[in-house]
C-alpha positions as a LaTeX table, in Angstrom:
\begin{tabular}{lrrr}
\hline
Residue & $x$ (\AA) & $y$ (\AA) & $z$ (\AA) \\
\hline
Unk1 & 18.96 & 1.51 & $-2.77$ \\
Unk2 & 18.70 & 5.40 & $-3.23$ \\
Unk3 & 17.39 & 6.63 & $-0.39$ \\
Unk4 & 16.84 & 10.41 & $-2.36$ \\
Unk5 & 17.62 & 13.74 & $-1.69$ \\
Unk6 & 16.46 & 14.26 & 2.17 \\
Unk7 & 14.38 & 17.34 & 3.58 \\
Unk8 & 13.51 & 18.32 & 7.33 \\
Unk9 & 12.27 & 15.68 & 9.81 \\
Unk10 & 11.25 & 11.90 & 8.80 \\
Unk11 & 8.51 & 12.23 & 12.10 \\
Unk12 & 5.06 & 12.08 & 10.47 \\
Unk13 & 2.55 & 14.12 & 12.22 \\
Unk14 & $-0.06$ & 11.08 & 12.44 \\
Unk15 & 2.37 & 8.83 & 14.73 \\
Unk16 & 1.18 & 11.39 & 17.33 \\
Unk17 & $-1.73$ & 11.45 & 16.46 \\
Unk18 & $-2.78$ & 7.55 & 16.33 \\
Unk19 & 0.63 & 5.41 & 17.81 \\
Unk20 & $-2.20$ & 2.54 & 19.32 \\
Unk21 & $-3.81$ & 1.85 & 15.82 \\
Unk22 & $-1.23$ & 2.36 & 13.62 \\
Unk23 & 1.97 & 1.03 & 15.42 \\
Unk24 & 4.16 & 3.32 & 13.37 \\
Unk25 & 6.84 & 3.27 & 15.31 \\
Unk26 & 7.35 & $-0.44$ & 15.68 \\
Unk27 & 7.12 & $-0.75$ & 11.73 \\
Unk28 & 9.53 & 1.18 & 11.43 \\
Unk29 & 11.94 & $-0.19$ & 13.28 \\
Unk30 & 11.20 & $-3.31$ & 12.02 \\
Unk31 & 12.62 & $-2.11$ & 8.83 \\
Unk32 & 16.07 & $-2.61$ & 7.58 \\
Unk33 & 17.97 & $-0.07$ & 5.08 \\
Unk34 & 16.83 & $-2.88$ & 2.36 \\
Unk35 & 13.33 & $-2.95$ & 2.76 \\
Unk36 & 12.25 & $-0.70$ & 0.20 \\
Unk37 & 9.18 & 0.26 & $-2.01$ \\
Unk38 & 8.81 & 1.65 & $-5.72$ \\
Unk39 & 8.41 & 5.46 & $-5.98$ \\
Unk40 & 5.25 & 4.96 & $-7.56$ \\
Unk41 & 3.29 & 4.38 & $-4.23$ \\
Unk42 & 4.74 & 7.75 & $-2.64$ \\
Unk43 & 3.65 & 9.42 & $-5.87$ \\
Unk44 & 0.27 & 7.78 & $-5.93$ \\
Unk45 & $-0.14$ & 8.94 & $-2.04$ \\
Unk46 & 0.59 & 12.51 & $-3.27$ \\
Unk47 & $-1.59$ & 12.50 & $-5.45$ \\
Unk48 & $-4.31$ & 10.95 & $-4.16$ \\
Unk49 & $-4.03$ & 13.84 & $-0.91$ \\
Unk50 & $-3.27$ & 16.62 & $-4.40$ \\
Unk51 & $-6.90$ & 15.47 & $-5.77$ \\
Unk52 & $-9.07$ & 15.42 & $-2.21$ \\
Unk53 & $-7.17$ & 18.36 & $-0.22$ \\
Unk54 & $-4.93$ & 20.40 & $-2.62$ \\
Unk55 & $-1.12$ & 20.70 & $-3.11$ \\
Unk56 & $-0.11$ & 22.23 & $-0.04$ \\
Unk57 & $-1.41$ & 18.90 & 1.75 \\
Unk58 & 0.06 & 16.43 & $-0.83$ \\
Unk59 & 3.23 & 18.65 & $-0.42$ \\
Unk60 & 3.28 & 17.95 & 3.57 \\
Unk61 & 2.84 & 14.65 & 2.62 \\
Unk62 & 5.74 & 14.44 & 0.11 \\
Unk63 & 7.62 & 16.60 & 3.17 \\
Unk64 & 6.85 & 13.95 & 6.31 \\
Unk65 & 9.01 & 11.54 & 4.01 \\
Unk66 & 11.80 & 13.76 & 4.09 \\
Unk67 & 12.13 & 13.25 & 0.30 \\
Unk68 & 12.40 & 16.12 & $-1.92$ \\
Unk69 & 11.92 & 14.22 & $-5.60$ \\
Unk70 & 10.56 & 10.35 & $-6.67$ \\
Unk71 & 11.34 & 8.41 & $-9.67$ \\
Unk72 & 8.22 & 5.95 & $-10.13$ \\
Unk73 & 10.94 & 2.76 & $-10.34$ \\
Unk74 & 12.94 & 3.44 & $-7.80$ \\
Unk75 & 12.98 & 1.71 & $-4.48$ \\
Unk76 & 12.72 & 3.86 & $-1.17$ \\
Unk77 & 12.49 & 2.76 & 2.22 \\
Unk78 & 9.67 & 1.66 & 2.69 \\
Unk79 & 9.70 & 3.53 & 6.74 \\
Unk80 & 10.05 & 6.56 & 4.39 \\
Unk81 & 6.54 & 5.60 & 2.94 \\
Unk82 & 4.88 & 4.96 & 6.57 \\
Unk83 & 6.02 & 8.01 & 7.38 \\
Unk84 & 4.06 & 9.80 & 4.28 \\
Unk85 & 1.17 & 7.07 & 4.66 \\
Unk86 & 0.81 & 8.80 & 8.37 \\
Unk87 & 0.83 & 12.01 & 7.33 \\
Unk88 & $-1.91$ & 11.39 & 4.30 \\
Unk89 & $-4.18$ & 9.31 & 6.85 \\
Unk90 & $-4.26$ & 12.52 & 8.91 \\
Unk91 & $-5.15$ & 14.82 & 6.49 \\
Unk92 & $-7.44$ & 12.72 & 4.98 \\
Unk93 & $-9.09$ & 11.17 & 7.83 \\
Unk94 & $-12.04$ & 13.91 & 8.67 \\
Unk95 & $-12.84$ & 13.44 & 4.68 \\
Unk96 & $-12.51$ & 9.72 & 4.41 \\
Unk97 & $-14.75$ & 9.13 & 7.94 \\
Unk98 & $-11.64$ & 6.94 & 10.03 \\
Unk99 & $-7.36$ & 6.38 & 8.85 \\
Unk100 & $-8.58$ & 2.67 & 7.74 \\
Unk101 & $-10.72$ & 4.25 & 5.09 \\
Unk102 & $-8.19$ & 6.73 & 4.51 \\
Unk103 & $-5.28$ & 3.60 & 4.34 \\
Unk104 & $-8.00$ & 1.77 & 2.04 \\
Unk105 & $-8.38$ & 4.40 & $-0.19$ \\
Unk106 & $-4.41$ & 4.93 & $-0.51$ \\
Unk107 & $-4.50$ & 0.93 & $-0.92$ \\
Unk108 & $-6.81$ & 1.54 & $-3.92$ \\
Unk109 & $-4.83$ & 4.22 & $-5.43$ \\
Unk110 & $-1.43$ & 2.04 & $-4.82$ \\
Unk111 & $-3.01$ & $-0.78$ & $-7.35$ \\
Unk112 & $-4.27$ & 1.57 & $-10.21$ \\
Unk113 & $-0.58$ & 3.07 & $-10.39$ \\
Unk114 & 0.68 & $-0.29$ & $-10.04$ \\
Unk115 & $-1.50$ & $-1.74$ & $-12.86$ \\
Unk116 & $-0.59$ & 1.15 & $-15.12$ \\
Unk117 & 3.02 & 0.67 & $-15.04$ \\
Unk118 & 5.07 & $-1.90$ & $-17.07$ \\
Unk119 & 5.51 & $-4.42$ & $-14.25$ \\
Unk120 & 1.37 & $-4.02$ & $-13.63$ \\
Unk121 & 0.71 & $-4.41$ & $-17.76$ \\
Unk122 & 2.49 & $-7.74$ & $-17.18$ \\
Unk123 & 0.61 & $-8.95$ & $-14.62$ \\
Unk124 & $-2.81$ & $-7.64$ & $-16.33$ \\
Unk125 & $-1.69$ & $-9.69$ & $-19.31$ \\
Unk126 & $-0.74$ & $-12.98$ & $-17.37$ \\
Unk127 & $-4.28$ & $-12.74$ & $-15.25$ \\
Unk128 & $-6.00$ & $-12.63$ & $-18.96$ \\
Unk129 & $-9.30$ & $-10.99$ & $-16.73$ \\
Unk130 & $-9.48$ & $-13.80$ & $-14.39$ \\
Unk131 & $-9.91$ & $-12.94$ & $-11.16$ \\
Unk132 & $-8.89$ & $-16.27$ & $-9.88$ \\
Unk133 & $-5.38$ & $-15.69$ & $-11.95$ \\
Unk134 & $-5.14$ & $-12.61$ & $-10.68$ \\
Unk135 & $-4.82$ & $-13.64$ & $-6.70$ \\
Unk136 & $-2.31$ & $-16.04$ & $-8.27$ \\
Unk137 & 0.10 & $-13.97$ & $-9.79$ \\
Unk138 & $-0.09$ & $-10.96$ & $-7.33$ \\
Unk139 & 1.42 & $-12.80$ & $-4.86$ \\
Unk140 & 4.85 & $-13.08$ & $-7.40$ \\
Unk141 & 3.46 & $-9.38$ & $-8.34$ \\
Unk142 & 4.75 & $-8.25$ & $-4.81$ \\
Unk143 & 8.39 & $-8.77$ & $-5.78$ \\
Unk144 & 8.52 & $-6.70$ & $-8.14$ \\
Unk145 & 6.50 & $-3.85$ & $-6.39$ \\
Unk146 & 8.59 & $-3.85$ & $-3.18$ \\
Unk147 & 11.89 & $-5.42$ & $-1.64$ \\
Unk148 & 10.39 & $-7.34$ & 0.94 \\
Unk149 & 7.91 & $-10.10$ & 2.70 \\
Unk150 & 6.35 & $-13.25$ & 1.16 \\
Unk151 & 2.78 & $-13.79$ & 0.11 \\
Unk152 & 0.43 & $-16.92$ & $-0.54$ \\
Unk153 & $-2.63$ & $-17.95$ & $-1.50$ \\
Unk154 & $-4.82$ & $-20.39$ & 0.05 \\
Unk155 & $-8.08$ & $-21.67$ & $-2.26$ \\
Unk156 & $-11.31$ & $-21.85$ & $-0.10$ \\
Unk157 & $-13.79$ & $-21.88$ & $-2.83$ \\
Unk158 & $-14.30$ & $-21.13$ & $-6.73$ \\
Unk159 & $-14.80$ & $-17.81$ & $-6.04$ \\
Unk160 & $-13.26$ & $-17.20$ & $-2.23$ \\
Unk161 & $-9.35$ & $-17.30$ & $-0.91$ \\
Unk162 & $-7.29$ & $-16.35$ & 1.76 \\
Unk163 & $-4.47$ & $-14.18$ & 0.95 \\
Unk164 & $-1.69$ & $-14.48$ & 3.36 \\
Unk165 & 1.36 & $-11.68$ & 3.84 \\
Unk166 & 4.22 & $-12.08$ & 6.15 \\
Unk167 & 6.78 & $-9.25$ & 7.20 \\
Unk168 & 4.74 & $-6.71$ & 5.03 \\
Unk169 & 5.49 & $-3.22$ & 6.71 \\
Unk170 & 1.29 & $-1.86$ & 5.88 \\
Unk171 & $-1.72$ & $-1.89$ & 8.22 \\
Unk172 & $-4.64$ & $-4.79$ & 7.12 \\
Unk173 & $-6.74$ & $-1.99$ & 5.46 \\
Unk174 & $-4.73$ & $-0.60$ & 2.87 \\
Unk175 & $-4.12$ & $-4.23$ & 1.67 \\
Unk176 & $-8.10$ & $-4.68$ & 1.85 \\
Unk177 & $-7.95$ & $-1.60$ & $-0.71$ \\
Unk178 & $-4.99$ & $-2.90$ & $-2.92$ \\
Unk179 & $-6.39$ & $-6.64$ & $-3.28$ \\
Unk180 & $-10.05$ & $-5.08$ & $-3.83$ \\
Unk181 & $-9.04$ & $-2.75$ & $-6.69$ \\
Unk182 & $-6.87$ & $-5.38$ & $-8.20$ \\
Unk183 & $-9.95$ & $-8.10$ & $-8.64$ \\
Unk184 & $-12.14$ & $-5.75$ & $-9.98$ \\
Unk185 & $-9.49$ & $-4.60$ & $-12.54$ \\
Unk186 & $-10.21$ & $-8.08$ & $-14.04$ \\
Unk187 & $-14.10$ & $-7.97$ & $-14.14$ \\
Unk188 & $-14.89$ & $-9.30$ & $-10.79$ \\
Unk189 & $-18.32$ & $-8.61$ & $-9.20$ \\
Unk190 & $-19.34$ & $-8.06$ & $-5.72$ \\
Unk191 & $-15.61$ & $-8.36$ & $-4.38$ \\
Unk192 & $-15.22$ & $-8.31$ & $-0.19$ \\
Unk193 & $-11.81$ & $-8.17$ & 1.41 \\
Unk194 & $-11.33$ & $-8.68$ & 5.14 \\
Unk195 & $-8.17$ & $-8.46$ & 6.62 \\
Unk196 & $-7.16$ & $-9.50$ & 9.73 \\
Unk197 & $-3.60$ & $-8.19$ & 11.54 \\
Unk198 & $-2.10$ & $-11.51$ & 12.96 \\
Unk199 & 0.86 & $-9.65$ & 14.09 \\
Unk200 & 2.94 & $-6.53$ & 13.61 \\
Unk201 & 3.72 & $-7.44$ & 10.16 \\
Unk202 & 1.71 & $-10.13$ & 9.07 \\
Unk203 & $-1.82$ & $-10.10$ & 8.12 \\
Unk204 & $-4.30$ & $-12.39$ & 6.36 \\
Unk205 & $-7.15$ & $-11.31$ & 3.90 \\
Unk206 & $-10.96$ & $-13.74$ & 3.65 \\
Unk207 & $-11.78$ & $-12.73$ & $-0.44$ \\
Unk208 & $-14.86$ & $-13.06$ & $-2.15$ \\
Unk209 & $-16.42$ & $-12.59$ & $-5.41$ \\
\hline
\end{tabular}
């Protein structure tokens, strides 16, 4: 995996700021050299923080990684992208009301990237705007999007599921903001997410439509 050019410290301000909450620190030890993510989220971070609070913010951002340049396909490690996902929560978070709006609206952002790139057109195609077929095929869609963890998907209903994640390195709520944007992508109405954090790194998400 190329782990990129590397610039200044990898300590993101907001594991100071909220260590209880966000558990920064044990996710990233959690992570091995392997566990990686697709340049495409750090970019979509930057410029998400680039749009709400200006470059020199989504340039701190791009700095708390201690990356100096992204290619969209490439796989980082994915401590590389708490450590930007920190910083952005605290810059965004007097904005954005709390950092699990701020992680939902980075979660939002992550999927509209996603969905634009080749491996999203594919899955687009293959959920043929069904939100049902959509839940399905995200949870190959993962593999493809980062190095790591397993997801399922448990039917409750015609129109309700529980996504489960194991060993996934992000908080519940930018998943609520990934899964939310990626059901109405396909047409769905009146879509709720609610995650719940069943451990460090594994979460489970109630979803409605």
């Amino acid at each position: 995996m190329d782990r990129g050019p590397v610039e200044g410290s990898t300590k993101a301000a907001g594991w100071v700021q909220e260590p209880a909450a966000w558990h920064l620190v044990e996710r990233c030890l959690a992570a091995t050299p392997e566990d990686g993510a697709r340049g495409m989220f750090f970019q979509g971070v930057v410029g998400v923080v680039n749009f709400l609070q200006g470059e020199e913010a989504g340039a701190k951002c791009l700095a708390a990684s201690g990356l100096r340049e992204l290619n969209a396909e490439e796989l980082y490690p994915v401590a590389r992208f708490l450590e930007m996902s920190a910083e952005a929560t605290r810059i965004l978070r007097p904005q954005l009301g709390d950092w699990e709006q701020a992680l939902r609206y980075i979660g939002t952002q992550a999927t509209v990237d996603f969905l634009a790139s080749m491996f999203g057109r594919d899955l687009m195609q293959a959920a043929a705007g069904n939100p049902w077929r959509m839940l399905q095929h995200m949870a190959e869609g993962y593999r493809v999007a980062v190095s790591y963890g397993e997801r399922s998907v448990l039917w409750t209903g015609d129109h309700s599921a529980r996504f489960v994640m194991r060993r996934d390195f992000m908080p519940a709520p930018y998943h609520e903001g990934v899964l939310q944007a990626a059901l109405e992508a396909v047409g769905a109405q009146d879509v709720q997410v609610h995650g719940r954090q069943l451990s460090l790194l594994d979460t489970e998400y109630d979803v409605s439509w």
